[in-house]
PyMOL commands that place a pseudoatom at each C-alpha (Angstrom):
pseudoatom trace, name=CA, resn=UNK, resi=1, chain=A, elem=C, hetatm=0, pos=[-163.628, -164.971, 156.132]
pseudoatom trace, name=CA, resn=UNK, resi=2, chain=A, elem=C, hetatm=0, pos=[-166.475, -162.969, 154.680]
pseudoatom trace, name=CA, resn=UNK, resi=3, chain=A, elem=C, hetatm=0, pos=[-164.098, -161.267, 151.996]
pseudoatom trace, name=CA, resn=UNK, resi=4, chain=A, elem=C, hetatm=0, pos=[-162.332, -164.244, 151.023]
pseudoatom trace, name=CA, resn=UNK, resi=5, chain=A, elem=C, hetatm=0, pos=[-165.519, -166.015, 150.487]
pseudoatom trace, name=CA, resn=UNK, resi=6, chain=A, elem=C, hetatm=0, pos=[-166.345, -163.227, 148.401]
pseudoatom trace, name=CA, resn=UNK, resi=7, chain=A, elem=C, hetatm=0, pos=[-162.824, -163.725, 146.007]
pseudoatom trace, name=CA, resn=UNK, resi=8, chain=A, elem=C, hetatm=0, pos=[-162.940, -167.315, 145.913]
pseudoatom trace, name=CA, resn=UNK, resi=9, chain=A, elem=C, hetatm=0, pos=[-164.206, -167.446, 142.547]
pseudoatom trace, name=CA, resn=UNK, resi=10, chain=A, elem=C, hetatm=0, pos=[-161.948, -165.392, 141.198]
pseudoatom trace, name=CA, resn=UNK, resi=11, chain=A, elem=C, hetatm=0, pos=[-158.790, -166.774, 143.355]
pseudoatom trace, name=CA, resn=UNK, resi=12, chain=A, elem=C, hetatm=0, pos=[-159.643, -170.175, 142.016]
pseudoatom trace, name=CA, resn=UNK, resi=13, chain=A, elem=C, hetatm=0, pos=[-160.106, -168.797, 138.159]
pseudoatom trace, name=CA, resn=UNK, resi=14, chain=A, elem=C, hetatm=0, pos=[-156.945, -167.018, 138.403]
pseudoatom trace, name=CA, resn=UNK, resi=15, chain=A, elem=C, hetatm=0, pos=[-155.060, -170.217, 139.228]
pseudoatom trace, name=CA, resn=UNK, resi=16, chain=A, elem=C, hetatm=0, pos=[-157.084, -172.154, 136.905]
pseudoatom trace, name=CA, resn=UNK, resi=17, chain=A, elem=C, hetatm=0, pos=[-155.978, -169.647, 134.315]
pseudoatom trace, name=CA, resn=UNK, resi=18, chain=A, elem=C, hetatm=0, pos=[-152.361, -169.530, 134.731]
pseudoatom trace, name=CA, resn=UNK, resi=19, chain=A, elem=C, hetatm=0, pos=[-152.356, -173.395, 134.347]
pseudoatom trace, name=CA, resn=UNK, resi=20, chain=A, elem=C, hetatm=0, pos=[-154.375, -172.455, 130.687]
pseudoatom trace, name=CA, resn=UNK, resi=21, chain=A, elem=C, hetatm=0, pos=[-153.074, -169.949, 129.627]
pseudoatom trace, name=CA, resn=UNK, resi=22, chain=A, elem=C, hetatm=0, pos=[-149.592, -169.466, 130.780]
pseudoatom trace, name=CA, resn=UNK, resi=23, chain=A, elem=C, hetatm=0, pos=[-148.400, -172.806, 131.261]
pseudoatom trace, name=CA, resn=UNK, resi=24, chain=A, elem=C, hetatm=0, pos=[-145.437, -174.283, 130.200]
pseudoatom trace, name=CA, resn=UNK, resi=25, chain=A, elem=C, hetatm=0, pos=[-146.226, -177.088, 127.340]
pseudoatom trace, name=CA, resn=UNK, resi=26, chain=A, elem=C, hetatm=0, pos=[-145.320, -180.026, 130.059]
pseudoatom trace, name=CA, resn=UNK, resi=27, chain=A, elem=C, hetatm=0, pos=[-147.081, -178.819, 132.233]
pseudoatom trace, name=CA, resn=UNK, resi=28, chain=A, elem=C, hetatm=0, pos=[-150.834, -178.533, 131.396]
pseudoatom trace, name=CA, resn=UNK, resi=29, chain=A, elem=C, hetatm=0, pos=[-151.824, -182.044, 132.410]
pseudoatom trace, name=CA, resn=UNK, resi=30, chain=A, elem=C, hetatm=0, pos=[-151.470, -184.496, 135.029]
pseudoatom trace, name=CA, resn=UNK, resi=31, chain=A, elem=C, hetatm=0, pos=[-149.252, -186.967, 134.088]
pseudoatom trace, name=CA, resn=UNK, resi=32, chain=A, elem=C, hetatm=0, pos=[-150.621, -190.054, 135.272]
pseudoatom trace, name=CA, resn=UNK, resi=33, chain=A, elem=C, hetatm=0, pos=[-153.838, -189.527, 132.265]
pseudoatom trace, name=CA, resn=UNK, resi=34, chain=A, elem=C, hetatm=0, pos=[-152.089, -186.966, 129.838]
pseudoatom trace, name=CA, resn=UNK, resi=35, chain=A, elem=C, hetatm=0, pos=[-155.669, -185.517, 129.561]
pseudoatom trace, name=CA, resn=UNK, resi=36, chain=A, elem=C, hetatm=0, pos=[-156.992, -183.845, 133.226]
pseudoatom trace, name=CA, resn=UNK, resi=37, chain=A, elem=C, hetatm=0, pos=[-156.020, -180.328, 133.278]
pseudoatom trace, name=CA, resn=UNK, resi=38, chain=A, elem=C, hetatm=0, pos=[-153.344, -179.655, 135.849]
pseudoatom trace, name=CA, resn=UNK, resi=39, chain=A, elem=C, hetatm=0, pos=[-155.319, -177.334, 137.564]
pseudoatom trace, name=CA, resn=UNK, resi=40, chain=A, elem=C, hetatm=0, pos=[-157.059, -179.489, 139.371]
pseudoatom trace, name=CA, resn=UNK, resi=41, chain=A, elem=C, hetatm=0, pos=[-154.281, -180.228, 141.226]
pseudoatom trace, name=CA, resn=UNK, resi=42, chain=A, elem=C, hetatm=0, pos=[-154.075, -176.905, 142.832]
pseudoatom trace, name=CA, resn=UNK, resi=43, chain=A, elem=C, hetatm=0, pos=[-157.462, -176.391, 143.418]
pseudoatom trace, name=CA, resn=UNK, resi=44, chain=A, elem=C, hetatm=0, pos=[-158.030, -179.996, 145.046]
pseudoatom trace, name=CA, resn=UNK, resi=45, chain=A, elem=C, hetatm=0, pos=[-154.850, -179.123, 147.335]
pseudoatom trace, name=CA, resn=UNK, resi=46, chain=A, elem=C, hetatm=0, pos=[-156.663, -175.795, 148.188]
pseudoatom trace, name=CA, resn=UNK, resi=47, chain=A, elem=C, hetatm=0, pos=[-159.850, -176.881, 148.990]
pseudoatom trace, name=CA, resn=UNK, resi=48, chain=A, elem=C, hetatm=0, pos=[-158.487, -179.847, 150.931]
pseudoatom trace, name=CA, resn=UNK, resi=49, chain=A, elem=C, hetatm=0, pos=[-157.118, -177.432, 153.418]
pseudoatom trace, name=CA, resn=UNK, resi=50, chain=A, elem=C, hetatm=0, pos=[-160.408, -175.690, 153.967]
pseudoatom trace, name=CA, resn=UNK, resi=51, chain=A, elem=C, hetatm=0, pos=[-162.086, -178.609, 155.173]
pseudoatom trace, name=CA, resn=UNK, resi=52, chain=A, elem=C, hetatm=0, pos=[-159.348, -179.132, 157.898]
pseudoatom trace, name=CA, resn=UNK, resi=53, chain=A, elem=C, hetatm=0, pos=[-161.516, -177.013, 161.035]
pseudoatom trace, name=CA, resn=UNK, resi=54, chain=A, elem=C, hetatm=0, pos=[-159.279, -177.932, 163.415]
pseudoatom trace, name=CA, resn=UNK, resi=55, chain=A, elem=C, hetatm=0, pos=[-156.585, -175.747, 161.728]
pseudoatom trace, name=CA, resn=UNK, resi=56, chain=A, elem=C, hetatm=0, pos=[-156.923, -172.025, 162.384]
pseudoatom trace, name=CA, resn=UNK, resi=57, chain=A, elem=C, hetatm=0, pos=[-159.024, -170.136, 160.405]
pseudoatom trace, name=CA, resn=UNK, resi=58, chain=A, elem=C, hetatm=0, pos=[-156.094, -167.491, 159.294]
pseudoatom trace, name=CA, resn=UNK, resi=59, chain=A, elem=C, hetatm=0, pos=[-153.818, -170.873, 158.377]
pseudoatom trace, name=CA, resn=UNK, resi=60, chain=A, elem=C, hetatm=0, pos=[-156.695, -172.106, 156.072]
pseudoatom trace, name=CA, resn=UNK, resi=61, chain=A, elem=C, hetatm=0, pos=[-157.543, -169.309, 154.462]
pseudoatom trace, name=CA, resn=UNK, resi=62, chain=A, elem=C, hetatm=0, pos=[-153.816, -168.217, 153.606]
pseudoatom trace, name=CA, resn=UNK, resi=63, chain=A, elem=C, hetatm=0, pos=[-153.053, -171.719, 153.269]
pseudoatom trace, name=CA, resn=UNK, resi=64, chain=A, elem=C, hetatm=0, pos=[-155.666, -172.493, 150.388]
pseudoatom trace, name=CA, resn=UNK, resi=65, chain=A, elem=C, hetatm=0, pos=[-154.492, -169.449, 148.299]
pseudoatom trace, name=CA, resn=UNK, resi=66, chain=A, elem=C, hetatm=0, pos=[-150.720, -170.507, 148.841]
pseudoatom trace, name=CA, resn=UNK, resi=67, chain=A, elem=C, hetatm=0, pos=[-151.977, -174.062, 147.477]
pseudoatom trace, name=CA, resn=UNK, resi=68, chain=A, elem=C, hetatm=0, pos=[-153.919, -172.074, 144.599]
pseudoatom trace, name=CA, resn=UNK, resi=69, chain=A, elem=C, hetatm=0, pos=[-150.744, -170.808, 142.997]
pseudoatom trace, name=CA, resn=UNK, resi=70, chain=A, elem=C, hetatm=0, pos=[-147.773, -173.183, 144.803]
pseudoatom trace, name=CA, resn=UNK, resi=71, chain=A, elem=C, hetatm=0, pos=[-147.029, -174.213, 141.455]
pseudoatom trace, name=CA, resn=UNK, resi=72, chain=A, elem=C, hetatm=0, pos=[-147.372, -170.645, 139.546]
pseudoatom trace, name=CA, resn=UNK, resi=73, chain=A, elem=C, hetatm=0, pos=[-143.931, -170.047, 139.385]
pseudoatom trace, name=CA, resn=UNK, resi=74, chain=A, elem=C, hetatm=0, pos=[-142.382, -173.370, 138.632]
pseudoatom trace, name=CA, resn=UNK, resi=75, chain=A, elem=C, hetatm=0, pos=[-144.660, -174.733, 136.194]
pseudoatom trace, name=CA, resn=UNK, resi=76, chain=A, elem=C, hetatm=0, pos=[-145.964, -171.433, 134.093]
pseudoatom trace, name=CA, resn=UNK, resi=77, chain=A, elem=C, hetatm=0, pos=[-144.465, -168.379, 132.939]
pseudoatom trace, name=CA, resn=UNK, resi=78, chain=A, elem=C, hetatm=0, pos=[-147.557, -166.374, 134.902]
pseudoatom trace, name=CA, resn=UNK, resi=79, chain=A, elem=C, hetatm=0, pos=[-146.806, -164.440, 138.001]
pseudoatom trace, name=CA, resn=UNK, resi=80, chain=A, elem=C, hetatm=0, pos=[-148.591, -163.808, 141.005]
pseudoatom trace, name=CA, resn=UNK, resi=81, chain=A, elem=C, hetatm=0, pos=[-151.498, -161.882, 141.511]
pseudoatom trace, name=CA, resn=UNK, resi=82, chain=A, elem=C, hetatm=0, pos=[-150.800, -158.573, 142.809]
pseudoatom trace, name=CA, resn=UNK, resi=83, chain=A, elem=C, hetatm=0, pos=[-153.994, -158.868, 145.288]
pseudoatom trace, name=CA, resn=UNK, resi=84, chain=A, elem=C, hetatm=0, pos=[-152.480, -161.517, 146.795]
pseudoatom trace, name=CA, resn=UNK, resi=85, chain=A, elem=C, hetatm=0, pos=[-150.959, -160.670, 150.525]
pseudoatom trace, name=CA, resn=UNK, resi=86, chain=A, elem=C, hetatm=0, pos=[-147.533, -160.668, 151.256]
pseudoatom trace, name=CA, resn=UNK, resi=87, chain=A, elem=C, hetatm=0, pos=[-147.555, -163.306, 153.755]
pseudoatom trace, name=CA, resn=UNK, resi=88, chain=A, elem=C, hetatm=0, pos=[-149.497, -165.415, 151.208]
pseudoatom trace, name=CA, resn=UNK, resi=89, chain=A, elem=C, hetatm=0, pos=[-146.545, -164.433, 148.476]
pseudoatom trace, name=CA, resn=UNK, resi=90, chain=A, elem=C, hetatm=0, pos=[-144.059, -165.382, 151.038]
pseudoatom trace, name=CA, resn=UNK, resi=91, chain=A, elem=C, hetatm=0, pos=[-145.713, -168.601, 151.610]
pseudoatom trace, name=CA, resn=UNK, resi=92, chain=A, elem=C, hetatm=0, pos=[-145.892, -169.692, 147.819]
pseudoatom trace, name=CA, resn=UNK, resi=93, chain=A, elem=C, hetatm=0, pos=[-141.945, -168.331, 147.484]
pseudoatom trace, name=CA, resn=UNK, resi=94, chain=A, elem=C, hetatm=0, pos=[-141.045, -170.987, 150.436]
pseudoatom trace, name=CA, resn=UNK, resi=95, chain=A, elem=C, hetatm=0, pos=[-142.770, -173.428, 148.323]
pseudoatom trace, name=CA, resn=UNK, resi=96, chain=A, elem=C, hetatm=0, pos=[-140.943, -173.127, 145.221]
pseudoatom trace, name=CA, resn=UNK, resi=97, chain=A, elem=C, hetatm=0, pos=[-138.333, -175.344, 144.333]
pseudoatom trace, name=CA, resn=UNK, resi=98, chain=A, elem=C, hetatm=0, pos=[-136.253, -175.674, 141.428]
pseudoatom trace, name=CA, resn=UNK, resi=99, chain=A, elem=C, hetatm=0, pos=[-136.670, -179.980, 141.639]
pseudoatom trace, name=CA, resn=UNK, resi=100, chain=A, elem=C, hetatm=0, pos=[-138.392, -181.775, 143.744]
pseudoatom trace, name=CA, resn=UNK, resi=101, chain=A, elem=C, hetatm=0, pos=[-134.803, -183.191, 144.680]
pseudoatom trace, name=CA, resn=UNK, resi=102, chain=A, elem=C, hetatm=0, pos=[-133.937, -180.255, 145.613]
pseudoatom trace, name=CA, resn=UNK, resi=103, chain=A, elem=C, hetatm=0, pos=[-136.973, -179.583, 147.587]
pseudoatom trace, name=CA, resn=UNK, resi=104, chain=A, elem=C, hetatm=0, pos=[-136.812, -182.965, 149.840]
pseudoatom trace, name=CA, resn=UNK, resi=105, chain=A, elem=C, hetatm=0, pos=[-133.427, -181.478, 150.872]
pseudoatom trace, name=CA, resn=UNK, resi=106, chain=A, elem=C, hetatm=0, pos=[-134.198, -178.073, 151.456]
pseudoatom trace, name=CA, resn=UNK, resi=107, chain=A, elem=C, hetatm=0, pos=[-138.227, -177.855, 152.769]
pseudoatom trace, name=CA, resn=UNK, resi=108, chain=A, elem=C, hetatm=0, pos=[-136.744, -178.876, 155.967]
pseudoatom trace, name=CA, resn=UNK, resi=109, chain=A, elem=C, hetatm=0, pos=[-135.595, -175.479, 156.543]
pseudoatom trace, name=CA, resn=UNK, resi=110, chain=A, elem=C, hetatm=0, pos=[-138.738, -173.752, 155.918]
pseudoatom trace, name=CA, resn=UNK, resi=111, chain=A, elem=C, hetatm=0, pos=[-141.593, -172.698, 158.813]
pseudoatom trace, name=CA, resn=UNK, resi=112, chain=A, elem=C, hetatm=0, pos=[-143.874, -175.960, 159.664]
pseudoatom trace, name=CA, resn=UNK, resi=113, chain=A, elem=C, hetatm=0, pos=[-146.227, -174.067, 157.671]
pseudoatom trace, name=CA, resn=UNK, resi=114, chain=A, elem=C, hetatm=0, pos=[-144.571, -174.706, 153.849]
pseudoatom trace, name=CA, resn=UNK, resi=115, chain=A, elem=C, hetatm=0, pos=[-144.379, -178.151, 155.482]
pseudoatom trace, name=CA, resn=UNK, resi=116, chain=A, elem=C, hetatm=0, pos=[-148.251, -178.531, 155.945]
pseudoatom trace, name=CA, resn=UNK, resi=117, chain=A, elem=C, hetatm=0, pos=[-149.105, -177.157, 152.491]
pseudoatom trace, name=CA, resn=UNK, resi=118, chain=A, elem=C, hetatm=0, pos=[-146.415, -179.209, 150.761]
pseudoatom trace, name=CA, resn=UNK, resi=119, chain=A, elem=C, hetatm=0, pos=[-148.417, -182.331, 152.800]
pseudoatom trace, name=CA, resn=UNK, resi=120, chain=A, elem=C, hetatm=0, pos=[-151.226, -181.327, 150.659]
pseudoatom trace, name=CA, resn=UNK, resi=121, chain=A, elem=C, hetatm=0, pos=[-149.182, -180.979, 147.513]
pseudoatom trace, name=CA, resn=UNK, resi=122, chain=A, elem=C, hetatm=0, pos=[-147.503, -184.675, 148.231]
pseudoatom trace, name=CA, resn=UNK, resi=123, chain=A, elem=C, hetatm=0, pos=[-150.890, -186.950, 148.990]
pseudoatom trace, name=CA, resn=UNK, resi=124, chain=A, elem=C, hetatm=0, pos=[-152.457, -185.178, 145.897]
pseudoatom trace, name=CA, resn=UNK, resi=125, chain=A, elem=C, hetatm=0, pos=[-149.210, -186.451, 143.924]
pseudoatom trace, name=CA, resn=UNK, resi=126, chain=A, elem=C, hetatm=0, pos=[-149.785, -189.665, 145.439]
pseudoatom trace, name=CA, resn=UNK, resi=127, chain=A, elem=C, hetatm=0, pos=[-153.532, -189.969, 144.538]
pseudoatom trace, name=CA, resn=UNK, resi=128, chain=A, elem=C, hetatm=0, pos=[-152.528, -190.098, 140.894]
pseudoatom trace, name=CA, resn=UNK, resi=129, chain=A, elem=C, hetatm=0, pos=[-148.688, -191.854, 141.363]
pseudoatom trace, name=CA, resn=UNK, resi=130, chain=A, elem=C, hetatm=0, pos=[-149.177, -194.732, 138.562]
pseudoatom trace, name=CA, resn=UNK, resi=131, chain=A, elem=C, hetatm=0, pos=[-147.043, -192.768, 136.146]
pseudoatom trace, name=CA, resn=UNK, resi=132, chain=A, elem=C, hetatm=0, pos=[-143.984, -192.935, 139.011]
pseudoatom trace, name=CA, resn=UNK, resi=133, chain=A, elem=C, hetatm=0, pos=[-141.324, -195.565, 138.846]
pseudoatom trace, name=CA, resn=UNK, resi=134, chain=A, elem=C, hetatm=0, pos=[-141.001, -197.610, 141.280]
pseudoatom trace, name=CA, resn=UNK, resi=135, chain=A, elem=C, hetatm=0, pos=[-137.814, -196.132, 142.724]
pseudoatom trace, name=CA, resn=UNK, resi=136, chain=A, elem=C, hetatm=0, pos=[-139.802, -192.629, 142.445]
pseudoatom trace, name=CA, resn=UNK, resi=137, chain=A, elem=C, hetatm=0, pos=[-142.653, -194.083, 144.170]
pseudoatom trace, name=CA, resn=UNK, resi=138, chain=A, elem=C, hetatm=0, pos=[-140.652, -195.268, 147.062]
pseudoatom trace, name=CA, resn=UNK, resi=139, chain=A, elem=C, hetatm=0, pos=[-138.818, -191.854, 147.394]
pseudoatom trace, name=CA, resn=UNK, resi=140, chain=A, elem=C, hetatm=0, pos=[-141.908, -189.737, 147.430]
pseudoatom trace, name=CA, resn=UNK, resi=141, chain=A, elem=C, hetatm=0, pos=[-143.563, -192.083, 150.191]
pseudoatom trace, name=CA, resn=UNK, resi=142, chain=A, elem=C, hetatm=0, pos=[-140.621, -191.629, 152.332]
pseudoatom trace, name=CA, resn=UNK, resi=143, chain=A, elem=C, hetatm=0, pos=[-140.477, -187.907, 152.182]
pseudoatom trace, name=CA, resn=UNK, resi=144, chain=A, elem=C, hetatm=0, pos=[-144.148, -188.020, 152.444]
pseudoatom trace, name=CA, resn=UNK, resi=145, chain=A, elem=C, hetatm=0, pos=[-144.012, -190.143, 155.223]
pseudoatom trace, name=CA, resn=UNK, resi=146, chain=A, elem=C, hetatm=0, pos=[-140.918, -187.704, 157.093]
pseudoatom trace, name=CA, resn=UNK, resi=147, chain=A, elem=C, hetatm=0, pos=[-143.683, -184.548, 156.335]
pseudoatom trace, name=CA, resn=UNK, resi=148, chain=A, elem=C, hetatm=0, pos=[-146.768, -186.374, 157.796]
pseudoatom trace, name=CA, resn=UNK, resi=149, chain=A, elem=C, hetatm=0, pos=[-144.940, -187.007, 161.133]
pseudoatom trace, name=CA, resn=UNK, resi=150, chain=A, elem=C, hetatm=0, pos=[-143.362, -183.558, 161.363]
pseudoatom trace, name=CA, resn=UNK, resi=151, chain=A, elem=C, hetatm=0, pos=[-146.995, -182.142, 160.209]
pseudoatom trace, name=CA, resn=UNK, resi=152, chain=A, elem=C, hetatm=0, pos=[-148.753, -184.305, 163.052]
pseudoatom trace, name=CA, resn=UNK, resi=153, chain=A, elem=C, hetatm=0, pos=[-146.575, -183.164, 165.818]
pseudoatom trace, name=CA, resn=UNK, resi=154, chain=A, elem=C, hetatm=0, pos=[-147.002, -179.614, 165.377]
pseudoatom trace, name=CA, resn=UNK, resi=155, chain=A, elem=C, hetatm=0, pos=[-150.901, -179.701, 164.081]
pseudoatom trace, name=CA, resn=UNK, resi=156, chain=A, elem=C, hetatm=0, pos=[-152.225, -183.409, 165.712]
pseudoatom trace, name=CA, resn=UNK, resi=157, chain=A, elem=C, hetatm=0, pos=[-154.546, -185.942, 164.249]
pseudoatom trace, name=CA, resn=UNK, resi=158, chain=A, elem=C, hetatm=0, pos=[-155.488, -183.403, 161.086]
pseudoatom trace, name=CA, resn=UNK, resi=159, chain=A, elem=C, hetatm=0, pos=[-157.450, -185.192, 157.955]
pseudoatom trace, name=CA, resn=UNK, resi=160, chain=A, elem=C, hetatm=0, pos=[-154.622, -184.965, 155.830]
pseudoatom trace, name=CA, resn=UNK, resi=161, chain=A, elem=C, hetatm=0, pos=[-152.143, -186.307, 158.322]
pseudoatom trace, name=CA, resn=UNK, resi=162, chain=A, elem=C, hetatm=0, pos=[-154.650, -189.716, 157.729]
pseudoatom trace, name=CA, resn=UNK, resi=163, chain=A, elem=C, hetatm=0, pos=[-154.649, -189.169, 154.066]
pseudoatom trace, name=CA, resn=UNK, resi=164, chain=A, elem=C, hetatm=0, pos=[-151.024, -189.188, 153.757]
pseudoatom trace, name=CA, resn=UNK, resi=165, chain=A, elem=C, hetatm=0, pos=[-150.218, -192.209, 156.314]
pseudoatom trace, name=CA, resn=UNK, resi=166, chain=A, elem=C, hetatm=0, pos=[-152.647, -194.306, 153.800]
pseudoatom trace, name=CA, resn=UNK, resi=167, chain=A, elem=C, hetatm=0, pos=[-151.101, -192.734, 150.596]
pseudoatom trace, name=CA, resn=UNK, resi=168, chain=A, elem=C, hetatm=0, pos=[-147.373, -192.952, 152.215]
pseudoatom trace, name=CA, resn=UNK, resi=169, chain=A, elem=C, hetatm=0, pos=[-147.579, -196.331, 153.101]
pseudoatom trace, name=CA, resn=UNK, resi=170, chain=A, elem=C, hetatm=0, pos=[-145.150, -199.195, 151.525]
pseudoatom trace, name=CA, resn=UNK, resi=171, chain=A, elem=C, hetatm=0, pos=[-147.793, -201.301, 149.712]
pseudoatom trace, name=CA, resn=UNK, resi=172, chain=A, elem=C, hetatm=0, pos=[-145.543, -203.947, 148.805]
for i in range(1, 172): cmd.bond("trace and resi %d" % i, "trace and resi %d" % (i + 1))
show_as sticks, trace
zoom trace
């Protein structure tokens, strides 16, 4: 823990900076404001795994930097940081879809670990959804809904297993 509290910083301005500086035009803001910087995405996802102490220590720590850079290679033209380990490369590979069509068929193939981090992905998607049709909306709860109880059998009661059962929920 000691060294990755030590390369934080610069894990979180490397993502930060591929979302700058390398970022494919669509992709530099959120969509729901056309103005926050898309970064924040990433970084909220990775912090939002650090909090969760009843994970593993090892899961957290790989976890946040997988969340750092999940969406490195779909959304900029950066690649990965070379100090980055290989299970943490592996991690942000499984996470990489070419649509998120595609990925709602094929994440269920992946370890439950791509399946926790893409939890984090989803509620932070779902914090800022007002841009998503309704049809879109509907969709995304219901995979979010199918990750949050495969995520809470394997982990338990974890924060963002609550997050994502408020978030997921049909709030017709």
């Amino acid at each position: 823990m000691k060294d990755f509290k030590e390369n934080f910083q610069k894990l979180v301005n490397d993502c930060i900076s591929a979302h700058c500086f390398s970022v494919k035009p669509s992709k530099a803001v959120r969509k729901w404001d056309g103005l926050t910087p898309y970064s924040v995405h990433p970084v909220w996802c990775a912090t939002m795994v650090l909090h969760e102490t009843a994970l593993a220590e090892d899961i957290r720590i790989d976890g946040s930097q997988a969340l750092l850079f999940h969406d490195v290679l779909e959304d900029t033209l950066a690649e990965l940081p070379n100090y980055l380990s290989e299970r943490v490369k592996n991690l942000v590979q499984d996470m990489t879809f070419e649509s998120s069509d595609v990925e709602m068929l094929k994440v269920w193939d992946k370890p439950i670990e791509v399946k926790l981090f893409k939890l984090y992905d989803k509620v932070s998607n779902l914090m800022d959804a007002s841009w998503m049709s309704p049809e879109k909306l509907r969709k995304y709860r219901e995979y979010t809904n199918r990750l949050t109880q495969e995520v809470q059998t394997h982990y338990g009661e974890l924060n963002i297993v609550k997050l994502a059962k408020i978030l997921a929920a049909d709030q017709q």
